[in-house]
N, C-alpha and C positions, 0 to 999 in steps of 0.2 A: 327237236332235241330239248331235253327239261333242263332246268336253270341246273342240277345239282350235277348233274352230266356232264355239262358246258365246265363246269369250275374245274372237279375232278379231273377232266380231262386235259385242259388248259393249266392245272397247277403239277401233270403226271411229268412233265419232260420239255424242255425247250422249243427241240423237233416239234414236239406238238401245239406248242405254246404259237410255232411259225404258224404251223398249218391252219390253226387260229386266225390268226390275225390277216393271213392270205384270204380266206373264207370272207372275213370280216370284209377286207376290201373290196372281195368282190360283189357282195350286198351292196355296198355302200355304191358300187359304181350301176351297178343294177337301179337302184333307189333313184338315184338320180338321174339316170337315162329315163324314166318316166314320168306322168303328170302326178302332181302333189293331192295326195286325197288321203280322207281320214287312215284309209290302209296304211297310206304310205307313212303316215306321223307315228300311229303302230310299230310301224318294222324301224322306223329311226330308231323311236325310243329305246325299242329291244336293242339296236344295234350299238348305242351310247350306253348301255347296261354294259355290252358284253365288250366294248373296245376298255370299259372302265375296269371291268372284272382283267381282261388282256395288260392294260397297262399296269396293275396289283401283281400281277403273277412275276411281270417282267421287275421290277423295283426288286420283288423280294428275290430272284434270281441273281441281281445286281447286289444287291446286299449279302447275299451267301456269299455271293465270287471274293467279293471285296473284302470278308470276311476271311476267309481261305488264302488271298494272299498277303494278307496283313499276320495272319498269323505265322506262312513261311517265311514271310521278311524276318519275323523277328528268332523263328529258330532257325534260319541262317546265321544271325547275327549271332545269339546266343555260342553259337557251334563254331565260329570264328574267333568268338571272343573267350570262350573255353579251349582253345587250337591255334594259336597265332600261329606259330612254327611249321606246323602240318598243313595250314592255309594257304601260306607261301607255297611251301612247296607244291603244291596240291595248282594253284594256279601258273607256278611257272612252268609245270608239266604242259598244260591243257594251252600256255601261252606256245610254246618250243612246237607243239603235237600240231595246233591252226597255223603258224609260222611254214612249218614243214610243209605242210599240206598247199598252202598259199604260194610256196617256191616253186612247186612240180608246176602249176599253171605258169 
């Protein structure tokens, strides 16, 4: 698999971002179940490439997320604080509707 493969691939979807890093583990436990030889400092190194490429993918998926709800937080807020009256009510519904539901048990 070529380096531009591995990224593309790695930076396409989370799912794959796992599949990733499961692969990754299981080299690394291969790696070490055997004797240390020039091969093996080879496949490390590839393998500290590609857990580094892994860990880049995963920050900048954590940086999106945290991005996404920082921005809900604030048109919540926004939309509350445009709405006070409507907000109440809007949550005393959904308190009375969990209430209900929470009685029948």
């Amino acid at each position: 698999m070529s380096k531009s493969s591995r990224t593309s691939s790695s930076a396409s979807s989370p799912d794959a971002l796992l599949n990733d890093l499961r692969a990754l583990l299981t080299e690394a436990e291969t790696l070490t179940a055997g004797t240390i030889s020039e091969q093996t400092n080879d496949k490390l190194a590839d393998l500290r490439a590609r857990l580094k490429e892994a860990q880049e993918s995963l920050s900048e998926y954590y940086d999106i997320a945290k991005e996404r709800v920082t921005e809900g937080a604030r048109r919540t807020d926004a939309a509350i604080r445009s709405h006070p009256y409507e907000s109440i009510v809007i949550a005393l519904g959904v308190g009375v509707l969990i209430g209900a539901l929470l009685r029948r048990r």
